[in-house]
MARDRENKE-518375 format. One record per residue: x, y, z of N, C-alpha, C in turn; residue in one letter. Coordinates in steps of 0.2 Angstrom, whole numbers, padded with zeros to 4 digits, always signed. Each point is the difference from the previous one (the first is absolute). Layout:
N
XYZXYZXYZa ...
END
This chain:
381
+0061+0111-0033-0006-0001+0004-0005+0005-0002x -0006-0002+0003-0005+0006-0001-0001+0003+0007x -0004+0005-0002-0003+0004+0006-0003-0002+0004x -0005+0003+0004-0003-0003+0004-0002-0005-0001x -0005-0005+0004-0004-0006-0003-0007+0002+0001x -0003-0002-0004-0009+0003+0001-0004-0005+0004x +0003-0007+0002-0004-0003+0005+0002+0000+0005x -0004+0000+0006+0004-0002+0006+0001+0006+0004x +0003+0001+0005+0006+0004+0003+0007-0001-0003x +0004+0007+0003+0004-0001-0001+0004-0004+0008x +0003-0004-0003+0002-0007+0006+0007+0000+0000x +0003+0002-0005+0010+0004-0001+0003-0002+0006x -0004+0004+0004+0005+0003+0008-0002-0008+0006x -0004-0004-0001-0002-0004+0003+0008-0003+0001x +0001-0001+0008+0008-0006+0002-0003-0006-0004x +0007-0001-0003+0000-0009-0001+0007-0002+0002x -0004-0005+0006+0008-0004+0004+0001-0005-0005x +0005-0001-0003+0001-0008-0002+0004-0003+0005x -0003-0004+0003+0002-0002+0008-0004-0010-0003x +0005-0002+0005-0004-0007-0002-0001-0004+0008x -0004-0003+0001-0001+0000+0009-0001-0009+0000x +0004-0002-0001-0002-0007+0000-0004-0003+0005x -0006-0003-0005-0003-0005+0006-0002-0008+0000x +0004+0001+0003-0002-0011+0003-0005-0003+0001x -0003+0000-0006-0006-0003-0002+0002-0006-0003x +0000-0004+0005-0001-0009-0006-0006-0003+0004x -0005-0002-0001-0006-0002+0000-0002-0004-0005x -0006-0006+0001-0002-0005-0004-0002+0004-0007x -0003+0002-0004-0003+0001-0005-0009+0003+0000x +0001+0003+0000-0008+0002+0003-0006-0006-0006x -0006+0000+0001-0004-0002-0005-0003+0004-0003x -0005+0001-0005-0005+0004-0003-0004+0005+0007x +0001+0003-0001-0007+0006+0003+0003+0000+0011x +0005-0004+0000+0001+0000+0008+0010+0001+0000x -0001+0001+0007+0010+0001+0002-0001+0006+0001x -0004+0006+0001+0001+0007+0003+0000-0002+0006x +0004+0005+0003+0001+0002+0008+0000+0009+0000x -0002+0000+0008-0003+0006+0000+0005+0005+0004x +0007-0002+0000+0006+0003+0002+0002+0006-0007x -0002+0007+0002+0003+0004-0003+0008+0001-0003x +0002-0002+0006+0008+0002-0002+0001-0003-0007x +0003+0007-0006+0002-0003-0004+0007-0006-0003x +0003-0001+0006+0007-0005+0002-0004-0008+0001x -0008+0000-0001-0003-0006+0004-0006-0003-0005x -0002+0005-0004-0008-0002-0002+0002-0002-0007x +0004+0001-0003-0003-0004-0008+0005-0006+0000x -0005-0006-0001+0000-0007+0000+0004-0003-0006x +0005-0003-0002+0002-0006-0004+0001-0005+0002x +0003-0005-0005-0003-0008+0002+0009-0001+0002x +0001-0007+0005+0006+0000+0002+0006+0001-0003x +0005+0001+0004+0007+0002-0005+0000+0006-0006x -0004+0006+0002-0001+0005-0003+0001+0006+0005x +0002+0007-0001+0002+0004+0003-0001+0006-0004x -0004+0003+0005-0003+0010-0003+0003+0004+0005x +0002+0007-0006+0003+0003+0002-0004+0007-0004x +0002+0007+0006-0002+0006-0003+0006+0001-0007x -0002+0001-0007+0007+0002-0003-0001+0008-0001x -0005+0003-0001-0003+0007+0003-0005+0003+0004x -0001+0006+0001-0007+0004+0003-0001+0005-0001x -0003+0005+0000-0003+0005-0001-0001+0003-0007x -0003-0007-0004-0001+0003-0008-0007-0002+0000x -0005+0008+0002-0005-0002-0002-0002-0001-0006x -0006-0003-0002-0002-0003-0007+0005-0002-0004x +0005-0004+0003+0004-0006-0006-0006-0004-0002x +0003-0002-0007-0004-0006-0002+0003-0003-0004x +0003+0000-0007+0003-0007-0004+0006+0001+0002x +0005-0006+0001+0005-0001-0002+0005-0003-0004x +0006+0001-0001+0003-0001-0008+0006-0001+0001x +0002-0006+0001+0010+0002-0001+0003+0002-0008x +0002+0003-0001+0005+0003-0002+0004-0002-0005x +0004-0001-0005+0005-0004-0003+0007+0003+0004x +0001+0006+0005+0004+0002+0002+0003-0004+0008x -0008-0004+0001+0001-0004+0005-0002+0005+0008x -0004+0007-0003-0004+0001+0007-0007+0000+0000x -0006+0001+0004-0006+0001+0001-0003+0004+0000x -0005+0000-0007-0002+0008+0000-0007-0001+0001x -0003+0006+0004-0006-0001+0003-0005+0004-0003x -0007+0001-0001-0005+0005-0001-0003+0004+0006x +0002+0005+0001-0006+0004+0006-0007+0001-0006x -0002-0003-0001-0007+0005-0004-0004+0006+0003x -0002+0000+0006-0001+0004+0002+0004+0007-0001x +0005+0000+0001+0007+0004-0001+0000+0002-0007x -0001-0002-0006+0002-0003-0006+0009+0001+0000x +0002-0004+0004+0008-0001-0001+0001-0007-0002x +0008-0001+0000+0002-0007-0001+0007+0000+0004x +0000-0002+0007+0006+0000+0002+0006-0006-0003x +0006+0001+0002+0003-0007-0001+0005-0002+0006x +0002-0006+0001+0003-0002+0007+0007-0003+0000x +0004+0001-0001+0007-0006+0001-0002-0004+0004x +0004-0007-0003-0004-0005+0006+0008-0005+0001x +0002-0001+0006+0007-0002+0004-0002-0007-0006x +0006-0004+0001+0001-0007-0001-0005-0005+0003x -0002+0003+0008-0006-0005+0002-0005+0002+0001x -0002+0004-0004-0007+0004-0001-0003+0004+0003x +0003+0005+0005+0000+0005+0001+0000+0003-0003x -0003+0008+0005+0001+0006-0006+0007+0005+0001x +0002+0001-0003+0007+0003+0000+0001+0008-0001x -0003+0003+0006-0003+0008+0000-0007-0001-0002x -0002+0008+0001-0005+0003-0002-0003+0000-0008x -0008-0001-0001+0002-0001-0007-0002+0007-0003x +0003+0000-0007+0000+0007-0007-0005-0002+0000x -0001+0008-0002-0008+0000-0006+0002+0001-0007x -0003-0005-0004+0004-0001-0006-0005+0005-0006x -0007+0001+0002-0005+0004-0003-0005+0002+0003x -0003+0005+0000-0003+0004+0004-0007+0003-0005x -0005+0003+0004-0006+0005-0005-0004-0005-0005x +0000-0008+0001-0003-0005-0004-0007+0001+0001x -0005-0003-0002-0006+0001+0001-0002-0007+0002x -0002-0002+0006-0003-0006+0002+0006-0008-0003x +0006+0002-0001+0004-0006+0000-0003-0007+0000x +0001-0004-0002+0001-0009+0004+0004-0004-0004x -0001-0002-0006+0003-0007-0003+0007+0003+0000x +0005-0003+0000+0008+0001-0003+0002-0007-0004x +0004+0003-0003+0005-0004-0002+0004+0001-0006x +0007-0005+0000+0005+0002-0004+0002-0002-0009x +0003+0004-0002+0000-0003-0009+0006+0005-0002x +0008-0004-0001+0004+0002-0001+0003+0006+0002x -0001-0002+0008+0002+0008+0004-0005+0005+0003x -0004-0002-0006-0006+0006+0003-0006-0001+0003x -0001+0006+0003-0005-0004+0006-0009+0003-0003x -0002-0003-0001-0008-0001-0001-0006+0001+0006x -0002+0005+0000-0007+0000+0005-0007+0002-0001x -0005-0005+0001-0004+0001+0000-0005+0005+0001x +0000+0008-0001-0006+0003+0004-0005-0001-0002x -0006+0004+0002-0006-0002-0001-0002+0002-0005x +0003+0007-0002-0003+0001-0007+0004-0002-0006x +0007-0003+0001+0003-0001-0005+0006-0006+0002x +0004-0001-0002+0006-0003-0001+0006+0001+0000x +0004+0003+0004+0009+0004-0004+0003-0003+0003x +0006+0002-0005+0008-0004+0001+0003+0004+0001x +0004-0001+0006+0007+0004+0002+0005-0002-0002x +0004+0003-0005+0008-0003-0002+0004+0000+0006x +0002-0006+0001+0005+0001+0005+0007+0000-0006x +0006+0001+0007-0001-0003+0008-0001+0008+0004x -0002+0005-0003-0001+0006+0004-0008+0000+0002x -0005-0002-0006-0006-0002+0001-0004+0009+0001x +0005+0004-0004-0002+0006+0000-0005+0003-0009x +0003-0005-0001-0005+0003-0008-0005-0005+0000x -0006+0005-0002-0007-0006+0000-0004+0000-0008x -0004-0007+0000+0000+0002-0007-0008-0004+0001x -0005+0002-0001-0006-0001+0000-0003-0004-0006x +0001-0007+0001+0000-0007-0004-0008-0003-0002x -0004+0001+0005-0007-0002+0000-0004+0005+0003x -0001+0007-0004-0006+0004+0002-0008-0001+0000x -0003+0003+0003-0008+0001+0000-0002-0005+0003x +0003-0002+0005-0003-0008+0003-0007+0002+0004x -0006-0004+0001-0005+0004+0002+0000+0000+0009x -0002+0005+0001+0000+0002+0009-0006-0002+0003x +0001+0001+0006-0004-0001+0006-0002-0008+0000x -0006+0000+0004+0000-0008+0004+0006-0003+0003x +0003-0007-0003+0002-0004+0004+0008+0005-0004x +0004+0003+0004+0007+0005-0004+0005-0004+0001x +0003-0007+0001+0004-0003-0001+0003-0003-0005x +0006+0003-0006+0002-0002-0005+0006-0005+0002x -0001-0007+0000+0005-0004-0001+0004-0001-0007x +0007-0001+0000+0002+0000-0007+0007-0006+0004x +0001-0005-0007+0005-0005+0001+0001+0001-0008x +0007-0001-0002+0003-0003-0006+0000-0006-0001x -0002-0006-0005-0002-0006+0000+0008-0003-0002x +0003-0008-0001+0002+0000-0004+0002+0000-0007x -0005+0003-0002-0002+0002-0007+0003+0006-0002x +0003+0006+0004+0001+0006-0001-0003+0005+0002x -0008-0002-0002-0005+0004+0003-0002+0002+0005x -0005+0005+0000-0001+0005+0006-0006-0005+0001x -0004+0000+0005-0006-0003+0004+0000+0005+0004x -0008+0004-0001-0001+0002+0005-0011-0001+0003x +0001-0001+0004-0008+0000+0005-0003+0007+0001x -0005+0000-0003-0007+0007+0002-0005-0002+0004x -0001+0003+0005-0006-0006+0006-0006+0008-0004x -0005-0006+0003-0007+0004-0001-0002+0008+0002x -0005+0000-0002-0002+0007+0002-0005+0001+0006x -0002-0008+0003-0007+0001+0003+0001-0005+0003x -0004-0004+0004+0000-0008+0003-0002-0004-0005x -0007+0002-0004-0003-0005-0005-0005+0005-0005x +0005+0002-0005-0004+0002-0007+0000-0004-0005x +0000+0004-0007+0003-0002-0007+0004+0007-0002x +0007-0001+0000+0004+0005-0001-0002+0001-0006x +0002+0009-0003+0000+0005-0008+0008-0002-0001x +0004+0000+0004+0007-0002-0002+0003-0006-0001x +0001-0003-0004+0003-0008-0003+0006-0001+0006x +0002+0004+0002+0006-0001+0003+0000-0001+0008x -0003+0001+0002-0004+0002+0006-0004-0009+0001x +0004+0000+0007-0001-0009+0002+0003-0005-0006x +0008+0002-0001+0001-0003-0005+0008-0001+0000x +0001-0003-0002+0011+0001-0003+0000+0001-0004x +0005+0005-0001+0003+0001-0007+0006+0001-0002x +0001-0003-0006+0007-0001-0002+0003+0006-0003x +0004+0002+0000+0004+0004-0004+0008-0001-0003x +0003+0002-0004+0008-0001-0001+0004+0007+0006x +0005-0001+0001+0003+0003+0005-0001+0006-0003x +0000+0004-0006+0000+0006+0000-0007+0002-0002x -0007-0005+0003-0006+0004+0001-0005-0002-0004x +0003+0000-0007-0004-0002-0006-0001-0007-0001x -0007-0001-0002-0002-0006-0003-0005-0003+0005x -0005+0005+0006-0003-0002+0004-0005-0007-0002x +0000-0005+0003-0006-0007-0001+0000-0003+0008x -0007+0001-0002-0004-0004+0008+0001-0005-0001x +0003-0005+0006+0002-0006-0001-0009-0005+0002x +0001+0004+0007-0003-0001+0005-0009+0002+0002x -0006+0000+0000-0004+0004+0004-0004-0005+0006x -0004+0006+0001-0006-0004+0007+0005-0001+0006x +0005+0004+0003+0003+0002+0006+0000+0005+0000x -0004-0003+0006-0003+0007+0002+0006+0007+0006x +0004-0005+0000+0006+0005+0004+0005-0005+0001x +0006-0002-0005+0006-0003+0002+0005+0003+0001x +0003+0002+0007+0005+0001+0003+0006-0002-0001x +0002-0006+0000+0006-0004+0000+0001-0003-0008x +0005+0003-0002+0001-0006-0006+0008-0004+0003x -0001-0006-0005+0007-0003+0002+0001-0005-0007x +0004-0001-0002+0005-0007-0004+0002-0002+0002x -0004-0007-0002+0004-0008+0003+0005-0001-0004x +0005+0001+0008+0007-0002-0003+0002-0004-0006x -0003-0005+0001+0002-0007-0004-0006-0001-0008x -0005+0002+0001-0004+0000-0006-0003+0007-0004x +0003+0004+0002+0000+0008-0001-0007+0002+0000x -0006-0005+0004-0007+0004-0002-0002+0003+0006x -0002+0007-0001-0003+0004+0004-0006-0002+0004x +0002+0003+0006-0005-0001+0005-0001+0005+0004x -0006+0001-0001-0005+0006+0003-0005-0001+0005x +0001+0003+0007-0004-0001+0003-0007+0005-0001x -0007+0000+0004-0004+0002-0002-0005+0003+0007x -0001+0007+0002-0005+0001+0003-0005-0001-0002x -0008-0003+0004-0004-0002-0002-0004+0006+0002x -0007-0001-0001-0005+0006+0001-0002+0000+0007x -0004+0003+0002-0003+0002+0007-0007-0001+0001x -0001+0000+0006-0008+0000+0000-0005-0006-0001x +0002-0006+0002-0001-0007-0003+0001-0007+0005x +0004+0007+0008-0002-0007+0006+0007+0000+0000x +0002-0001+0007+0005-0003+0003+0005-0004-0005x +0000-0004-0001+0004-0007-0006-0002+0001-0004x -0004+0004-0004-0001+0002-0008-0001+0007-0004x +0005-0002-0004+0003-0004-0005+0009-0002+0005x +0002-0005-0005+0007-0002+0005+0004+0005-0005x +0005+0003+0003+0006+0003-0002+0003-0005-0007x +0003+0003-0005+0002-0005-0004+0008+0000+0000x +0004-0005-0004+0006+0000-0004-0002-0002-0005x +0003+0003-0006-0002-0001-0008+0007-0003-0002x +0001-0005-0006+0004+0002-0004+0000+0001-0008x +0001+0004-0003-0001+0003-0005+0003-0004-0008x -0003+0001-0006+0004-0005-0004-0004+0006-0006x +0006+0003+0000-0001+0007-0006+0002-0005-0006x -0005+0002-0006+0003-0002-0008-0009-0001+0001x -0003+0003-0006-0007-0004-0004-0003+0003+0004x -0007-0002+0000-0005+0006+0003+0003+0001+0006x -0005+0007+0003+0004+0002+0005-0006-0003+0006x +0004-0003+0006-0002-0003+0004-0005+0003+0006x -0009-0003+0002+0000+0006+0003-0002-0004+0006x +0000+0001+0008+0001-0003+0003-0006+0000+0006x -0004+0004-0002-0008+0000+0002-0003+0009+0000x +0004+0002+0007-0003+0006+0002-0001+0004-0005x -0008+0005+0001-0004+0000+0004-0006-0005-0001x +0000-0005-0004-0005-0003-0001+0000-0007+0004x +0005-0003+0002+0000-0006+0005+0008-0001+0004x -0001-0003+0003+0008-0002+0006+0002-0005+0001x +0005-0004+0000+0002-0006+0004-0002-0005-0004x -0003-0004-0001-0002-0006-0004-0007+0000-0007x +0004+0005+0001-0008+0004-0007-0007+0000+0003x +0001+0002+0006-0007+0005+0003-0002+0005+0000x -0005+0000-0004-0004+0006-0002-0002+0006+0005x +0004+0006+0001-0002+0003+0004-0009+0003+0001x -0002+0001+0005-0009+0001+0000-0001+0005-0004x +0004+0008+0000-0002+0004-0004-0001-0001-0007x +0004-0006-0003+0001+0000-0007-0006-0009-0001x +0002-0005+0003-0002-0006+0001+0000-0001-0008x +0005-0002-0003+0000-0002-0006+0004-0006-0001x +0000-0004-0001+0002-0007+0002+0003-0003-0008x -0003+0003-0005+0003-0002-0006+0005+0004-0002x +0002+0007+0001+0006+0007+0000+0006-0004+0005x -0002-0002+0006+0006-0004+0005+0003-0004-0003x -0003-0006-0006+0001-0005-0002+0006-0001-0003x +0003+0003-0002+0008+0001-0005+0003+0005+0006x -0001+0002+0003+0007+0002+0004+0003-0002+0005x +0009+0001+0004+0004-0005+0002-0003+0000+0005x +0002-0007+0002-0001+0000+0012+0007+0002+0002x +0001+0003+0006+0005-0001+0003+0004-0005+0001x +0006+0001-0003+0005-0007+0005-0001-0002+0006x +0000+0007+0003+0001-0003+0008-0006+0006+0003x -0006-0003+0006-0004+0005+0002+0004+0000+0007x +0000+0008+0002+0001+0000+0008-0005+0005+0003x +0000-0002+0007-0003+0004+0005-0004+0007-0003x -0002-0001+0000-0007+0009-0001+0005+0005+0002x -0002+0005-0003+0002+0007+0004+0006+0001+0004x +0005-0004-0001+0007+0000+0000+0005+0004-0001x -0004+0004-0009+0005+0003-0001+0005+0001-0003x +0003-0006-0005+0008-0001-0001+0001+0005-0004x +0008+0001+0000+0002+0008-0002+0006-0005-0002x +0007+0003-0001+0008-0002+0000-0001-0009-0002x +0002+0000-0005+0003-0009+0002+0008+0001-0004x +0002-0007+0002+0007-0001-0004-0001-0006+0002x +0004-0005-0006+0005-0007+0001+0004+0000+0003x +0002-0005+0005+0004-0002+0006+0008-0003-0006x +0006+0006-0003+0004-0004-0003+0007+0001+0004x +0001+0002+0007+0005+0002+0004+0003-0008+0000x +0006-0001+0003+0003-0004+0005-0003-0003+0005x -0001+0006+0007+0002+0000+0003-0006-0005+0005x -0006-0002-0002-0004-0001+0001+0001-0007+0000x -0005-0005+0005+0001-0009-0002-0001-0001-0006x +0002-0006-0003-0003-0001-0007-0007-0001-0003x -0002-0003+0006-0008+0001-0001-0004+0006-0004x +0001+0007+0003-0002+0005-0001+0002+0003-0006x +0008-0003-0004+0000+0002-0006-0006+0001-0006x +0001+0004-0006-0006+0000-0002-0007+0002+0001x -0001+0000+0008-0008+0001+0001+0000+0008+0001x -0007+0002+0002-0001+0008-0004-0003+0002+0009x +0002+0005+0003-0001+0005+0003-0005+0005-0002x -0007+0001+0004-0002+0006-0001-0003+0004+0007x +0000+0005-0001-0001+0005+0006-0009+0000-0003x -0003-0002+0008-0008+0003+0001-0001+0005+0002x -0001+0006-0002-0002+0005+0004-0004+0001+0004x -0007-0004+0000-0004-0001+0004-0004+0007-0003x -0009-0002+0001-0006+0004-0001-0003+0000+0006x -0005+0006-0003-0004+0001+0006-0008-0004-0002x -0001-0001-0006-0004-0003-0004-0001-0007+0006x -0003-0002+0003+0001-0007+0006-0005+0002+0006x -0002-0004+0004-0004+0002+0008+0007-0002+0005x +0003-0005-0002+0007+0000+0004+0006+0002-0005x +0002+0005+0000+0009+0001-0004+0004-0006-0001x +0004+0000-0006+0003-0004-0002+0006+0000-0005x +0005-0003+0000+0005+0005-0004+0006+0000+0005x +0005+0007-0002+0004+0002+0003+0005-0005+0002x +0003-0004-0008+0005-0004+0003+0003-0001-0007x +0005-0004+0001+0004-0003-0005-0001-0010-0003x -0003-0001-0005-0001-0005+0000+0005-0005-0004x +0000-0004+0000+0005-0005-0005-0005-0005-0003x +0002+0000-0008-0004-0004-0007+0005-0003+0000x -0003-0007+0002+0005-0008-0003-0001-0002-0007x +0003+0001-0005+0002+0000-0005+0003-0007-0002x -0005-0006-0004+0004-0005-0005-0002+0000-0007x +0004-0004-0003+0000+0002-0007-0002+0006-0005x +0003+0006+0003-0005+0005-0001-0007+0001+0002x -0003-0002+0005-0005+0003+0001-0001+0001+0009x -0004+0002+0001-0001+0002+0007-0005-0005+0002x +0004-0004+0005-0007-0002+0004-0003-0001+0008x +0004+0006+0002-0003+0001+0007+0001+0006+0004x +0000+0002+0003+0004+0008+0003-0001-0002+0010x +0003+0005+0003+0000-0002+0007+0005+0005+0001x -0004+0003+0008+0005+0007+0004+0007-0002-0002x +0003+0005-0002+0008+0000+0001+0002+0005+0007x -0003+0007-0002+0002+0003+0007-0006+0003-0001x -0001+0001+0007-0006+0004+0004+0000+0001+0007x -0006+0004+0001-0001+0004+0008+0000+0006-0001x +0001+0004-0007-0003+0007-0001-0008-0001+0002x -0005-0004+0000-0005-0001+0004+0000-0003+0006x -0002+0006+0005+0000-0004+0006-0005-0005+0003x -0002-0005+0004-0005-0002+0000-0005+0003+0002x +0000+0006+0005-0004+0004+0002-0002+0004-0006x +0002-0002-0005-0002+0004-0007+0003+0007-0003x +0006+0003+0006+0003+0007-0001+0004-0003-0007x +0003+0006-0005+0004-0001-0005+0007+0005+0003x +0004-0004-0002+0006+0001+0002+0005+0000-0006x -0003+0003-0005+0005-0001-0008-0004-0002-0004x +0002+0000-0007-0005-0003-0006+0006+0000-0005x +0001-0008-0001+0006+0000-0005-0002+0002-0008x +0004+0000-0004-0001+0002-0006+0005-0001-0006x +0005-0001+0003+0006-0003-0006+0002-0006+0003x +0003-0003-0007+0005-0006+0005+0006+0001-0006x +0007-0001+0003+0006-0002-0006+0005-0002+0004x +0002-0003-0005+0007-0006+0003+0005+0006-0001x +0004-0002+0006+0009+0003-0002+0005-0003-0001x +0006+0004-0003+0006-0004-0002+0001-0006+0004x -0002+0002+0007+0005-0007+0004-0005-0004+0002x -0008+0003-0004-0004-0007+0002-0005+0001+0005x -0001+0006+0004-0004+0002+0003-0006+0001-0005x -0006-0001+0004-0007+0004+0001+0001+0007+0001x -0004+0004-0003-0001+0006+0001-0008+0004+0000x +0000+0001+0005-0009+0002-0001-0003+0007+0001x -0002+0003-0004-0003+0007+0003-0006+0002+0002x -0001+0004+0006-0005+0000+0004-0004+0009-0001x -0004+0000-0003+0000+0008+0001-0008+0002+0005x +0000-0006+0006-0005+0003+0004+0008+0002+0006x +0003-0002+0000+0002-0001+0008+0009+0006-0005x +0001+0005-0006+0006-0002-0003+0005-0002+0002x +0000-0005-0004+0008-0006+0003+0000-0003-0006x +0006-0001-0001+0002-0007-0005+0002-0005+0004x -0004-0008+0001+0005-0004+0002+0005-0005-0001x +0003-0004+0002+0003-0006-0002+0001-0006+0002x -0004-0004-0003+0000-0007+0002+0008-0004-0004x +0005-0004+0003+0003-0003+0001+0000-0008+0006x +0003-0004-0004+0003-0008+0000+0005-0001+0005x -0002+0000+0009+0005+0001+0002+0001-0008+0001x -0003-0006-0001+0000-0006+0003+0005-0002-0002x 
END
C-alpha cells in the first residue's frame, strides 16, 4: 500500500457498521419523476416496486462509489474521497459478514475497478494500476499520464475481448478538447499498450457495461449544462469499435444531432451517433450493470440497472435513484424508477446513488455516497 492519500481527508478512522436493518418496503413501483415521501426515517423512504425488499448492507463509508464483486465472491468498494478500496465478506444471503478490510489505501481519486485473472484493476484519475492479487499488495502502473482535472472519474471494464476499456470525461462542460483522449474511450490490451480511441464526442461517461448476450458495450453519457431544464437528455450509448472511430456529438451537437448554439454547425453533426436511448436531463447516471443474477423475476433478467445521481443543473432537482433499462433484442427501449425516495418531495436529498452490482445470491447492491451506505435491494415475493 502507499502512504498517505493526496486527496480528500484522511477518513481511516471513520466507523463502518456493517449492519443490515431490514426494511419492509413492498409498494407499487413508483413512475418517472414521482413516488417520494417525505418520511426521513431511513427504514421507510426508498421506494421499490412490489415484492422487492431494501435493506442497509452498510454505513458509515463516506465517499463510496463503484462497486465490484470479486472472483473471490466478496464486495469491493471505492472510498474515492479516502483513495482506499475496502472489501466485504458477504454471508450466503447477502449480508455483510463483519467489518470490511482495506485492501489499498494512498490512491489518488479511485473509481472504476475491475478484475482480470486475479488481479484487481483501478481506475485513478491520473492513471490505471493493477494490484496482483490475492494479497493486492503489489502495484504496477498499466496506464500512465491520463490527463487531469475536470470531470476526474476513470471508469475501466474488460470487454469480452480481453481488453481494457477504459472512459476519460471532459475537461469543461462545452469545449474542443487538446487531448484525443479526453470525452472518449479507449481501448488498451491488459498490459497497457496498444492505446485506440474506440469512441469520441462524450462528453463524460460514467458507467460502462457489456451486453451479456451480444458483447457490445454500453456507455452511458453525461450531457452538458446550461441549455434549460430538459436540455439536452441524459444519454445511453452503444458502442461498435472496428473502422473509424465513432463520434457521438459532444461538443458540437446532442441527442438527435442538434447542433449546439455555441457551435450551430448542422453539417459537423451530420455523421455523428444518436443516442439509443435519451433519458431525463441532469440526472446524472453514474454505475450501471446488467440484471444476470437468479434471484430476480424473470422479467428483469438481462435488463440494465443504472444509478442517477442526480444534478443541480435543473430549477426543480432530479435524479437521486435507481432506474431500470428494459432491454429486448439487445437494445434498450425504455427505462422507469426501480428504487427511489433518496429525493424527498419537499425536495431534501437523503442519499445520491452511484454504483449498482448484482451479488452471488442475486441481490442488488447500490452505493450511495451522499448518505455513505451501501444498499440492498432483494426479491422477497
Amino acid at each position: 500500500m502507499r502512504g498517505d492519500t493526496t486527496v480528500g481527508g484522511d477518513l481511516s478512522m471513520v466507523p463502518i457498521l456493517s449492519m443490515v436493518l431490514v426494511l419492509s418496503v413492498a409498494c407499487s413501483a413508483p413512475t418517472e419523476g414521482t413516488g417520494q415521501t417525505t418520511n426521513d426515517d431511513p427504514q421507510a423512504f426508498v421506494q421499490v416496486p412490489e415484492g422487492f425488499e431494501v435493506s442497509i448492507f452498510a454505513e458509515g463509508l463516506s465517499g463510496v462509489r463503484m462497486l465490484e464483486m470479486g472472483p473471490d465472491g466478496r464486495l469491493y468498494a471505492v472510498r474515492s474521497s479516502a483513495g482506499e478500496i475496502v472489501r466485504f465478506d458477504v454471508n450466503a444471503d447477502g449480508t455483510a459478514n463483519g467489518d470490511p478490510a482495506v485492501v489499498a489505501s494512498g490512491l489518488r481519486q479511485p473509481y472504476g475497478l475491475a478484475f482480470r485473472n486475479g488481479d484487481l484493476y483501478v481506475g485513478e484519475t491520473h492513471q490505471v494500476t493493477r494490484l496482483a492479487g490475492p494479497a493486492f499488495t503489489q502495484e504496477t502502473t498499466i496506464v500512465p499520464g491520463l490527463p487531469t482535472g475536470g470531470h476526474w472519474t476513470r471508469e475501466i471494464e474488460f470487454g469480452p475481448d480481453g481488453l481494457l476499456y477504459l472512459s476519460v470525461g471532459s475537461s469543461c462542460n462545452l469545449c474542443e478538447e487538446g487531448d484525443a483522449r479526453r470525452a472518449a474511450v479507449v481501448r488498451y490490451a491488459a498490459n497497457g499498450s496498444g492505446a485506440e480511441i474506440i469512441a469520441a464526442g462524450l462528453r463524460n461517461t460514467v458507467g460502462l457495461a457489456f451486453h451479456p448476450e451480444t458483447g457490445a458495450l454500453w456507455a452511458n453519457q453525461n450531457e452538458r449544462d446550461n441549455l434549460g431544464d430538459d436540455v439536452p437528455a441524459e444519454e445511453l450509448n452503444i458502442l461498435s469499435p472496428g473502422g473509424a472511430v465513432e463520434h457521438f456529438g459532444w461538443p458540437y451537437c446532442y441527442g438527435d444531432r442538434v447542433p449546439n448554439p455555441e457551435y450551430a454547425d448542422a453539417q459537423r453533426c451530420a455523421g455523428t451517433v444518436p443516442p439509443a436511448l435519451k433519458m431525463q436531463a441532469h440526472s446524472a447516471p453514474l454505475g450501471m450493470v446488467f440484471y444476470d443474477g437468479d434471484q430476480f423475476p424473470v422479467e428483469y433478467q438481462g435488463d440494465l440497472f443504472m444509478a442517477f445521481h442526480g444534478s443541480w443543473n435543473r430549477s426543480e432537482p432530479t435524479g437521486y435513484k435507481v432506474v431500470r433499462v428494459r432491454v429486448e433484442n439487445g437494445q434498450p427501449i425504455s427505462y422507469e424508477d426501480f428504487a427511489a425516495g433518496w429525493l424527498s418531495g419537499s425536495g431534501s436529498v437523503r442519499g445520491r446513488p452511484v454504483a449498482v452490482e448484482v451479488g452471488p445470491e442475486g441481490s442488488l447492491y447500490v452505493s450511495d455516497d451522499g448518505a455513505g451506505r451501501i444498499w440492498r435491494v432483494r426479491w422477497a415475493g
